[in-house]
C-alpha positions as CSV (number, residue, x, y, z in Angstrom):
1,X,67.3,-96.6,-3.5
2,X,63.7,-96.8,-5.1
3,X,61.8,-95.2,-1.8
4,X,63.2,-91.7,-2.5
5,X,61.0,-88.5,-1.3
6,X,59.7,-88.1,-5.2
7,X,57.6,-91.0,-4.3
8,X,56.5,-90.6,-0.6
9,X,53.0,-88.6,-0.1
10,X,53.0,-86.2,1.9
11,X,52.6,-85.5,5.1
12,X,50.5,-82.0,5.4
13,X,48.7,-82.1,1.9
14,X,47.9,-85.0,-0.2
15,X,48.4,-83.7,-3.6
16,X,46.9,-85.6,-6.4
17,X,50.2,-86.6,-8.5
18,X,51.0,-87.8,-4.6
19,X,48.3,-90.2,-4.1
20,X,49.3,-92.1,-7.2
21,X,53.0,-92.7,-5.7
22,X,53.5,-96.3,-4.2
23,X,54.0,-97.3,-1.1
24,X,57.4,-98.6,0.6
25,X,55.7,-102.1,0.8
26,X,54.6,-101.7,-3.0
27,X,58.1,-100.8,-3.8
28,X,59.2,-103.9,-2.2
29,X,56.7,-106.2,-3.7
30,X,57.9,-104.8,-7.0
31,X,61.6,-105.5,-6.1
32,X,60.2,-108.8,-5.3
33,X,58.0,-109.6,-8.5
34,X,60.9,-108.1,-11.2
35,X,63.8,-107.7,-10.0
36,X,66.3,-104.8,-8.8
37,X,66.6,-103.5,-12.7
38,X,63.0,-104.1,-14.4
39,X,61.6,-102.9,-10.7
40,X,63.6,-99.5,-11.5
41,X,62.4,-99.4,-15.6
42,X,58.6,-100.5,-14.0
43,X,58.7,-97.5,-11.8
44,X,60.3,-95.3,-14.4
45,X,57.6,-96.3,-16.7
46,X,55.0,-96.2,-13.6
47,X,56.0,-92.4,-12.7
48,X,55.7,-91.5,-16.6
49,X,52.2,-92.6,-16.5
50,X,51.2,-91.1,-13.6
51,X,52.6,-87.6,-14.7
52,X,50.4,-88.5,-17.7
53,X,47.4,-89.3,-16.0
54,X,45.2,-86.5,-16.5
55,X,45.7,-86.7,-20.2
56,X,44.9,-90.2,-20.1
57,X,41.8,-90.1,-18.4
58,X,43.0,-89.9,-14.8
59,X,43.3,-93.8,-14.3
60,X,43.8,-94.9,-10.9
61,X,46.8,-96.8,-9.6
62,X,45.9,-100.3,-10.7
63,X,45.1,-99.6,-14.2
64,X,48.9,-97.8,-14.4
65,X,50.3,-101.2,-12.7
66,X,48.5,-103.1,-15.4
67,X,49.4,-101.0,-18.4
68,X,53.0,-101.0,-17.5
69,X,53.0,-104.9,-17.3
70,X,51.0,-105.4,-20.4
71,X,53.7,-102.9,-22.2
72,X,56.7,-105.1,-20.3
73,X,57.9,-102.2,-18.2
74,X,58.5,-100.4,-21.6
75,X,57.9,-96.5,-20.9
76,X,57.2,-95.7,-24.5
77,X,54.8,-98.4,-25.0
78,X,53.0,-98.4,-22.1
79,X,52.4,-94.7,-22.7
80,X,51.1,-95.5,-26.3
81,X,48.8,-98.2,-24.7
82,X,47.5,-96.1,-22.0
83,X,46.8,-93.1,-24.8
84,X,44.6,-95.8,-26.8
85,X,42.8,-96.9,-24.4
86,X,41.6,-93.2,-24.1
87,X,41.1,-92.4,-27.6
88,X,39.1,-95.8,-27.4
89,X,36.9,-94.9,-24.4
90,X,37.0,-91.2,-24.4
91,X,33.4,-89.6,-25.7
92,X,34.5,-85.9,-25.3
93,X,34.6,-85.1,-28.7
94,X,37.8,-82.5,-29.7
95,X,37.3,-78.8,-30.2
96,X,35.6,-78.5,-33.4
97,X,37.8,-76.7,-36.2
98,X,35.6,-73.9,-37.9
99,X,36.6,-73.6,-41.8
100,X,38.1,-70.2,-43.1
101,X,35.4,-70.0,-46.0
102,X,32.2,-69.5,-45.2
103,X,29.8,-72.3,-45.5
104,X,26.9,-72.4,-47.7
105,X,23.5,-71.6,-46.1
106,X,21.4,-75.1,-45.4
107,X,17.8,-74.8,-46.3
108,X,15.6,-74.1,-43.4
109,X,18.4,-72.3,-41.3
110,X,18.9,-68.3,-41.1
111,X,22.4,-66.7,-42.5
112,X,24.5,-66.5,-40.4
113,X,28.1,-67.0,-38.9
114,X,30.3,-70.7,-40.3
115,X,28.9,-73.9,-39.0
116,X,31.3,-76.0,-36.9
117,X,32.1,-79.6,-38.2
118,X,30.8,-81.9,-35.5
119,X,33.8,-85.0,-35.4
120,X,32.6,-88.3,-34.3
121,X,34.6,-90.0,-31.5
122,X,36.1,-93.0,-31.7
123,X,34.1,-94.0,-28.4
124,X,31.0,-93.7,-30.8
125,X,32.5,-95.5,-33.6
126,X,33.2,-98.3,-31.6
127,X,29.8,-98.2,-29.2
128,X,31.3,-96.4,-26.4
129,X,33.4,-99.5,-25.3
130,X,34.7,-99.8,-21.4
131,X,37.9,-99.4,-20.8
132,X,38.3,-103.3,-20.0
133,X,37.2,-103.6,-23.3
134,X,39.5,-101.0,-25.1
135,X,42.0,-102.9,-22.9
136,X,41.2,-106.5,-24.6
137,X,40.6,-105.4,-27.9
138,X,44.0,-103.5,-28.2
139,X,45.7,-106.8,-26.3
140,X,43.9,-109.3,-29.0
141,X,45.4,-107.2,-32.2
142,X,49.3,-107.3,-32.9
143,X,51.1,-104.7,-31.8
144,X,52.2,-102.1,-34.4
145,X,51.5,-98.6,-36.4
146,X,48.1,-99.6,-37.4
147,X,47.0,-101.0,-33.8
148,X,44.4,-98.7,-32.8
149,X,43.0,-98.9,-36.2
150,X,42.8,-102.6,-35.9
151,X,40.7,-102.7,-32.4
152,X,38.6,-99.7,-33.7
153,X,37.6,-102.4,-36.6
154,X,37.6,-105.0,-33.9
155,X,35.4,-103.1,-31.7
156,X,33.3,-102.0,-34.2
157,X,32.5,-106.1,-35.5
158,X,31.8,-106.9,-31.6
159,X,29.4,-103.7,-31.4
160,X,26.9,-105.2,-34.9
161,X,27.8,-108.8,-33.2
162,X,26.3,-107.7,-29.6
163,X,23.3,-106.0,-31.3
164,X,22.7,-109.0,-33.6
165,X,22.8,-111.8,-30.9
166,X,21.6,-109.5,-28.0
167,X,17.6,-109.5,-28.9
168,X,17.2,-113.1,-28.8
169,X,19.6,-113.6,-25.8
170,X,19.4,-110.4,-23.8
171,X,21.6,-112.2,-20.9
172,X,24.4,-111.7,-23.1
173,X,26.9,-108.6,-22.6
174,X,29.5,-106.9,-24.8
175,X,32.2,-108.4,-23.2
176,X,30.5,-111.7,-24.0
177,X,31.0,-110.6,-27.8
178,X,34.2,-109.4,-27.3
179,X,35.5,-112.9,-25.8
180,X,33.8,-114.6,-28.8
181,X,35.3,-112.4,-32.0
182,X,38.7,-113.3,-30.8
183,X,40.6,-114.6,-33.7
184,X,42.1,-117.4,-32.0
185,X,39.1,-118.3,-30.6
186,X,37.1,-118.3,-34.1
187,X,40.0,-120.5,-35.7
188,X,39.7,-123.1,-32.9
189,X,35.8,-123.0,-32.4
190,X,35.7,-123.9,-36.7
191,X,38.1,-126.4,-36.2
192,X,36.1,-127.9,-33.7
193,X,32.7,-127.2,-35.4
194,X,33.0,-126.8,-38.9
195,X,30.3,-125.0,-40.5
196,X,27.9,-126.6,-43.6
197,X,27.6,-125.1,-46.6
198,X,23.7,-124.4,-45.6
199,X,25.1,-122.0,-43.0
200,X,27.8,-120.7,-45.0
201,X,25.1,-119.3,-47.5
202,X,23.0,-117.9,-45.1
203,X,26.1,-115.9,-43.9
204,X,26.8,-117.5,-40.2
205,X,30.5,-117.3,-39.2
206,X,31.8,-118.7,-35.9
207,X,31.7,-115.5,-33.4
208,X,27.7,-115.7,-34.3
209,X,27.6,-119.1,-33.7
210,X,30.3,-119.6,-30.9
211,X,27.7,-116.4,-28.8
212,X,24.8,-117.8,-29.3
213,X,25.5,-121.5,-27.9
214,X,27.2,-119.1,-24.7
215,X,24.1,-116.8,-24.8
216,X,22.1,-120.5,-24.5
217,X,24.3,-121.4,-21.9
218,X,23.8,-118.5,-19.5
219,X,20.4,-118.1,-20.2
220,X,19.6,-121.6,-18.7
221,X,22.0,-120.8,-15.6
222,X,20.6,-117.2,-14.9
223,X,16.9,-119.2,-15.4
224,X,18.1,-121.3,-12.0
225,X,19.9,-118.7,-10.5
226,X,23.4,-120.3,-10.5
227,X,24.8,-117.2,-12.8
228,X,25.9,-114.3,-10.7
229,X,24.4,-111.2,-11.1
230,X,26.9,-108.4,-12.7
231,X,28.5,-105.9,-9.9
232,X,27.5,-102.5,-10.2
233,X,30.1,-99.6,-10.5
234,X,30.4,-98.4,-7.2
235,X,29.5,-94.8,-9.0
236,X,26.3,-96.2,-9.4
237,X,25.8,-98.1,-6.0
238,X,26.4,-95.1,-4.0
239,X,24.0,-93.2,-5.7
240,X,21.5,-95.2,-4.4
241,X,20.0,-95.2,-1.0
242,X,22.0,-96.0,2.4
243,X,24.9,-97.0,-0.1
244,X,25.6,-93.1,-0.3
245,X,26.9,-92.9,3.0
246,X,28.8,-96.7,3.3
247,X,32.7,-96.9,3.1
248,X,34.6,-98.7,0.4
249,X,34.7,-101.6,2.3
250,X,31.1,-102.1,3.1
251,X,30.6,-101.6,-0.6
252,X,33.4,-104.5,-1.6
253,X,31.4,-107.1,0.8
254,X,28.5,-106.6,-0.2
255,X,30.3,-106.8,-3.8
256,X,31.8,-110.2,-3.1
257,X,28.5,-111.8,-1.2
258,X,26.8,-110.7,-4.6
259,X,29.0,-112.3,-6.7
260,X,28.7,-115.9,-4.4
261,X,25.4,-116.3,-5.0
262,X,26.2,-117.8,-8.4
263,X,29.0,-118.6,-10.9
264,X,30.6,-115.6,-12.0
265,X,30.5,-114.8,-16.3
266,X,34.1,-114.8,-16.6
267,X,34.4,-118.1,-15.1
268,X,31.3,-119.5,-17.6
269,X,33.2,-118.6,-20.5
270,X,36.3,-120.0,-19.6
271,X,34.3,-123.5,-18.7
272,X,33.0,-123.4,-22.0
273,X,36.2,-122.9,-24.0
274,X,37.7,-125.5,-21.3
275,X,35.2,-128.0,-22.7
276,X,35.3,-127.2,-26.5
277,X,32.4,-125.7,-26.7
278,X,29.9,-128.3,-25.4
279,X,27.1,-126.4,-24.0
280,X,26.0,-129.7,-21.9
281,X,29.3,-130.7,-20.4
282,X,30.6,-126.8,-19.5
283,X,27.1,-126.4,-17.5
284,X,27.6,-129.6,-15.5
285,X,31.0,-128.5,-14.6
286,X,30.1,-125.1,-14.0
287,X,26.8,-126.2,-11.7
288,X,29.0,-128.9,-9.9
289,X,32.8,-127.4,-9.8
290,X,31.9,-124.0,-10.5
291,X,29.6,-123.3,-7.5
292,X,32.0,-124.6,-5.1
293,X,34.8,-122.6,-6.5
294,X,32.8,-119.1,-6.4
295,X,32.0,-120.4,-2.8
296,X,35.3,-121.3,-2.0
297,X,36.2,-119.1,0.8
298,X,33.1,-120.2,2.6
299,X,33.8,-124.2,2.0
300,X,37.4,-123.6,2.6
301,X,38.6,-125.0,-0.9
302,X,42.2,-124.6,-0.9
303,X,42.8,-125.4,-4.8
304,X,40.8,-126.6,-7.9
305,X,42.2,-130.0,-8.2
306,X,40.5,-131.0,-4.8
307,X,37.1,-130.1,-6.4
308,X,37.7,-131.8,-9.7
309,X,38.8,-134.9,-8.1
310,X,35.5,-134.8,-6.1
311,X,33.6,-133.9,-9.6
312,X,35.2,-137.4,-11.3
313,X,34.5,-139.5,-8.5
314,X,30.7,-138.6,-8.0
315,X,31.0,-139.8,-12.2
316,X,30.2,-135.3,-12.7
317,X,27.2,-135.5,-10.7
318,X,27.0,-131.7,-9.8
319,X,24.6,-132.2,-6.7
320,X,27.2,-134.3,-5.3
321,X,29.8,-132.4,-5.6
322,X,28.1,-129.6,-3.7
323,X,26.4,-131.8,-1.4
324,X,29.5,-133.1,-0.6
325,X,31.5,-129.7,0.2
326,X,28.2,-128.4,2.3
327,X,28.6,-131.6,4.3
328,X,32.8,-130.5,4.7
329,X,31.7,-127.0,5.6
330,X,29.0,-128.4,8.4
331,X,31.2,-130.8,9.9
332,X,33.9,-127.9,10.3
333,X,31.7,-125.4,11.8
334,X,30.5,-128.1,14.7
335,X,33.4,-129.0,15.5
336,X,36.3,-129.6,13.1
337,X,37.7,-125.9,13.8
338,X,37.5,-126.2,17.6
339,X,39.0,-129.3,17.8
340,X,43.3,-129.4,18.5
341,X,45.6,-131.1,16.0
342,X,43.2,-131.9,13.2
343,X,41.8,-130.1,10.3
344,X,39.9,-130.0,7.2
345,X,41.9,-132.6,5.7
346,X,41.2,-135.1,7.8
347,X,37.0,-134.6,7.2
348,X,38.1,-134.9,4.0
349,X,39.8,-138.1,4.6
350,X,37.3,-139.6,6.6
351,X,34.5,-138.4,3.6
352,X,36.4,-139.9,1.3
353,X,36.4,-143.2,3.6
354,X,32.6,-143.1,3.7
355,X,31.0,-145.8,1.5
356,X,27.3,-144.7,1.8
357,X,28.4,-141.3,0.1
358,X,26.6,-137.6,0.4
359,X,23.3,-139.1,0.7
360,X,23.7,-140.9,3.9
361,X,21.8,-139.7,6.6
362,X,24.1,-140.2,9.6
363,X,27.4,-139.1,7.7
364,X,28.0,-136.0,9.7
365,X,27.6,-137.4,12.7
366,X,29.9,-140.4,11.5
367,X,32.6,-138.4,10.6
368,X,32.2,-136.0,14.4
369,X,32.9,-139.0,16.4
370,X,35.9,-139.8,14.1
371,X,36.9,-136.4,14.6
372,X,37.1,-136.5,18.0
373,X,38.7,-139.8,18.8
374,X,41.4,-138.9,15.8
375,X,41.8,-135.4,18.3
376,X,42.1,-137.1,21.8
377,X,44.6,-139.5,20.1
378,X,47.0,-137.2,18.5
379,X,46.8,-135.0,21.9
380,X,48.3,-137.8,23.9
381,X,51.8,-139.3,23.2
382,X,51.2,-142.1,25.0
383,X,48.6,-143.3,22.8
384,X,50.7,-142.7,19.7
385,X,53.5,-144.7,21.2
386,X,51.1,-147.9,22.2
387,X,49.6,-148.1,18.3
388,X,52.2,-146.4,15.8
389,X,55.7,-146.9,18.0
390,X,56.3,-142.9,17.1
391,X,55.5,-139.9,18.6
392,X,55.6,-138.7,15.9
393,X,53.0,-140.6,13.3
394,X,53.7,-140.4,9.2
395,X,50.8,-139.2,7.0
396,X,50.4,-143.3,6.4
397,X,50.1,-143.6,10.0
398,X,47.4,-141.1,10.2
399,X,44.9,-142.2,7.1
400,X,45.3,-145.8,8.9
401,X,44.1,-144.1,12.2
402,X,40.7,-142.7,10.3
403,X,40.2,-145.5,8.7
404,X,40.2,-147.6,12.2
405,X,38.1,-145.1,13.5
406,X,35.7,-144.9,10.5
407,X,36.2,-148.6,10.4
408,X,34.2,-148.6,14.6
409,X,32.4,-146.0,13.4
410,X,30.5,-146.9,10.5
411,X,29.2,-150.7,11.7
412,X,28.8,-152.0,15.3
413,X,29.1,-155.8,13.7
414,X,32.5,-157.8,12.7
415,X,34.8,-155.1,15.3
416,X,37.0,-156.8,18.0
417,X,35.8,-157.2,21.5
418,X,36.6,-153.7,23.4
419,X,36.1,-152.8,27.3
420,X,33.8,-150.1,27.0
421,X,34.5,-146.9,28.7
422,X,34.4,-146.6,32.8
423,X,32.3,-143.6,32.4
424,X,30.9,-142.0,29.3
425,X,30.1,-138.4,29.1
426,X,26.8,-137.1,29.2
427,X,26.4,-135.5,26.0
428,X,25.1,-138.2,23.4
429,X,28.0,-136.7,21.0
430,X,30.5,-137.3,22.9
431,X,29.9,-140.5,24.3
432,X,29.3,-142.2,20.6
433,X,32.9,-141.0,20.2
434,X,34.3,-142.1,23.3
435,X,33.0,-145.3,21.8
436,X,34.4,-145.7,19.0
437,X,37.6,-144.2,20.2
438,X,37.4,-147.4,22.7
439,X,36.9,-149.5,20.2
440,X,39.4,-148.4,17.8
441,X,42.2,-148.1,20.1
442,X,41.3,-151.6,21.2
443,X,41.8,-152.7,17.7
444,X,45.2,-151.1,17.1
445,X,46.7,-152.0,19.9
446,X,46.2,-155.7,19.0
447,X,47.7,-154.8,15.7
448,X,50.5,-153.6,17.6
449,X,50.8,-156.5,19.5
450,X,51.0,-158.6,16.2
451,X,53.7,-156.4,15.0
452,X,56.1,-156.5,18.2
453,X,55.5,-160.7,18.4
454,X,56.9,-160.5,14.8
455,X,60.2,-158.2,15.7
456,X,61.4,-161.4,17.3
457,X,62.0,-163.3,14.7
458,X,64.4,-160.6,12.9
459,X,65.7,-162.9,10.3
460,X,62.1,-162.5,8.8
461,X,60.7,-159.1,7.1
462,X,59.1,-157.2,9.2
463,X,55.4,-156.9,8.3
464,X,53.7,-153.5,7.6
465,X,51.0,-152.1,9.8
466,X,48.2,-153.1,7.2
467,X,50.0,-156.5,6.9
468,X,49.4,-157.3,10.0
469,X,45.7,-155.4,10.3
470,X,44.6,-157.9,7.4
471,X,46.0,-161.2,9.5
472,X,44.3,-159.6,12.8
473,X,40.8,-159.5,11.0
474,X,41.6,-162.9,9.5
475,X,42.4,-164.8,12.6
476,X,38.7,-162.9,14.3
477,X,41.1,-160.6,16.5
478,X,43.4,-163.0,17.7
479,X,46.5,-161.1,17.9
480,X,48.4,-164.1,18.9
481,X,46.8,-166.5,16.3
482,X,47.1,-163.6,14.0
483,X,51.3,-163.1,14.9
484,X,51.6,-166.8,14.0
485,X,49.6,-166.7,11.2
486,X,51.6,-164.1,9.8
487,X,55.2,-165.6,10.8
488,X,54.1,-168.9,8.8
489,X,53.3,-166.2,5.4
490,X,57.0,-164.5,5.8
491,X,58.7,-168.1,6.5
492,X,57.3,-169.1,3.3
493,X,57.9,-166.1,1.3
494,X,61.5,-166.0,2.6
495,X,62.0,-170.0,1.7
496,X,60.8,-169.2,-2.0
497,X,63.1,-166.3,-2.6
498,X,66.2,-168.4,-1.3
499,X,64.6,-171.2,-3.5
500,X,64.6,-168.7,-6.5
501,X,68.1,-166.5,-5.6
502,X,70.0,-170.5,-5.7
503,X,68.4,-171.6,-9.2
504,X,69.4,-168.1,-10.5
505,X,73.0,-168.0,-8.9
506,X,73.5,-171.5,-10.0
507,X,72.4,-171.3,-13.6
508,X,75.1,-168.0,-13.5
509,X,77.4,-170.5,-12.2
510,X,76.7,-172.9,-14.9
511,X,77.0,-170.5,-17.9
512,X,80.5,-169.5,-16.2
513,X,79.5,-165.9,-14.8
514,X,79.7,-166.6,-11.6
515,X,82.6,-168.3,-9.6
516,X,82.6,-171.6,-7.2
517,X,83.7,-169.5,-4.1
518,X,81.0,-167.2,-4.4
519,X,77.9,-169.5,-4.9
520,X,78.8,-171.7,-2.2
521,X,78.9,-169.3,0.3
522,X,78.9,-165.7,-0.3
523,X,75.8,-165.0,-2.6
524,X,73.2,-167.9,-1.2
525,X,71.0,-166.4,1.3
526,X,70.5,-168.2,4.3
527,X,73.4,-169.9,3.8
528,X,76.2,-168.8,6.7
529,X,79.3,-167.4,5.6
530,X,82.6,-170.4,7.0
531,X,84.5,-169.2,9.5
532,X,88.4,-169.5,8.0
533,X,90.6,-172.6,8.8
């Protein structure tokens, strides 16, 4: 119903109003994201726009998509917006209106025909803002008759802000002004920081204040090269050199690998309003958590709660954190991403597991061996069956396999006493982790052993697998000692909770809540139910 002709390009000539037209797959992705009825009002609103677009200063198909969301699929207010944003960023000034009378002769100029009044712009008003910036000033006003007016004044205030703060920190951008005269913002950075009457007098306000500790901020990062250098319009970047003749994609990676070498602005200025303002604490996040999430694709970060937990248990050491993802990202490129049935969550795991941290010196190769005894054991479903009784393992099952592994791994003293491998491979790599494969399967298997002595005795609870690890180490990897060890615990813990379940069904019975037939035999454990007369 929504894929009509109207909106198909076509074939033979691509007209402009035709490149502007969405796809089939955007159609569905809109049917998708809004619904059968707001897809048809965004579309509506969408082909009103684009009809439009030349006298809205031929915006391309993402900035229609965005105006039509900001304006909630409404086709009269998303055309408003769109035509303020190009009063806003349109220096072309209007044809100038020549009066009917003739004007009087200035001194120093020849008679002649009526001087043309020269209008100002509003572009020039407001210091020929961007059009993201048009786009946030007239999103941070209310919405309403005097709107335009209202971001003119706005954008005029961050214009004499920028020009104010700029000379001392010349790091600092308009968009950086912009994002600190918001009102919200102001109201919650006084709240937060109250200013003296000291201040007050010498006329400081909060936007000043609230730029200059961000000015501070990215001064100090762009000093150690952990702020990422703006992007250049790709206008610009093909004017210059090879980049004249590269594709749009060649241009976007290069784009994106600029943008990695540091932490991007937008995400510095969120940090800071994430940590009320403290310049300190934002630039420890932003150096620890920050780099790895502007890295993320190459340390294979899959969301931001992963790095923060990392950041709170290196106690915000930003080095760590880093440290600790580079050593991630190595492990994975030697051999976590050729390895079958394990992943990156399990170097995680077995990093995690590691108590000599980032700084210790054999950790990746630690963690390789792990990773490929954990590999040759989920490959063979035999092995499962021996150590977890399943074929297929829990999650539980799986951390207590890395952590026997790490367990071999990490000290050759205090393990049980394993055959060592008939032949070992050649490679010193892989025969360390044959090793500690040996090793560790040695161990769970006696853990097994301790758990299948103990399913004979089914009147007892059956122990769980770290139950009957922690009797193994204490009876020095005896699993036999260690099964009888740990019969005697659950003998005792079952004789205390009959000990407890009769003093509590007896003092019910006393106070009359409970009746003779059922405390004698029915509610006592371990006492066996009569057989009738």
């Amino acid at each position: 119903e929504l894929d009509g002709p109207a909106l198909q390009p076509s074939e033979t000539k691509l007209r402009p109003r035709a490149a502007l037209r969405p796809s089939r797959c955007e159609l569905e992705g809109y049917v998708r994201e809004f619904g059968g009825d707001l897809a048809k009002a965004f579309l509506r609103a969408n082909r009103c726009l684009t009809d439009a677009a030349r006298k809205l200063g031929s915006p391309d198909r993402a900035t229609i998509a965005r105006y039509v969301r900001a304006a909630e699929c409404n086709e009269q207010e998303a055309h408003a917006f769109a035509l303020a944003v190009w009063k806003l960023v349109n220096t072309k000034p209007p044809k100038a209106v020549k009066s009917k009378t003739p004007a009087p002769p200035a001194r120093g100029r020849s008679k002649g025909g009526n001087e043309a009044k020269a209008p100002v712009t509003l572009a020039e008003k407001c210091g020929f803002p961007s059009r993201a910036e048009a786009e946030a000033a007239l999103l941070a006003v209310k919405a309403g008759k005097d709107r335009l007016a209202s971001a003119v004044a706005m954008l005029e205030r961050v214009d004499v802000l920028h020009r104010f703060i700029s000379p001392t920190f010349p790091v600092l951008l308009r968009a950086d002004a912009l994002w600190a005269a918001a009102e919200p913002r102001q109201a919650r950075y006084l709240s937060a920081k109250p200013l003296s009457e000291e201040e007050r007098a010498l006329g400081e306000d909060g936007p000043r204040q609230l730029l200059r500790r961000l000015g501070k901020m990215l001064q100090d990062l762009d000093e150690r090269g952990r702020l990422a250098p703006e992007p250049k319009p790709r206008a610009e970047a093909l004017l210059s050199g090879a980049a004249a003749t590269a594709p749009a994609s060649v241009y976007a990676s290069a784009t994106s690998e600029t943008r990695n070498r540091g932490v991007p602005r937008e995400m510095a200025r969120q940090a800071l309003d994430d940590h009320d303002f403290d310049v300190d604490a934002a630039k420890r996040w932003l150096c620890g958590v920050g780099t790895v999430l502007a890295r993320k694709e190459h340390f294979g970060v899959d969301s931001t709660e992963e790095v923060e937990a990392v950041f709170e248990k290196t106690g915000k050491d930003a080095a760590a954190v880093v440290s600790h993802f580079e050593t991630v990202a190595e492990v994975m490129d030697e051999v976590g991403s050729r390895l079958p049935a394990v992943g990156r969550s399990d170097v995680v795991l077995l990093m995690g597991l590691d108590g000599e941290g980032c700084s210790s010196a054999g950790l990746v190769a630690r963690v390789c061996a792990c990773l490929r005894g954990l590999s040759r054991i989920f490959i063979d479903e035999g092995t499962l069956l021996s150590i977890c009784r399943a074929a297929a393992p829990t999650e539980d099952d799986r951390r207590y396999i890395c952590e026997c592994l790490h367990r071999c791994a990490l000290s050759e003293a205090g393990q049980p006493v394993s055959p060592e491998p008939s032949e070992l491979s050649e490679d010193p790599a892989e025969a360390n982790a044959e090793r500690v494969m040996a090793a560790a399967l040695a161990y769970m298997r006696k853990v097994s052993e301790v758990q299948v002595y103990l399913t004979t005795f089914p009147e007892l609870d059956q122990p769980s697998t770290r139950a009957a690890a922690a009797a193994l180490d204490t009876a020095d990897f005896d699993s036999k000692a260690a099964g009888r060890l740990l019969r005697d615990e659950l003998r005792k813990k079952r004789q205390e909770a009959m000990r407890e379940a009769y003093k509590r069904k007896l003092e019910e019975y006393k106070n009359g809540t409970l009746s003779v037939s059922r405390v004698s035999h029915d509610t006592l454990p371990g006492v066996p139910k009569q057989a009738p007369a």
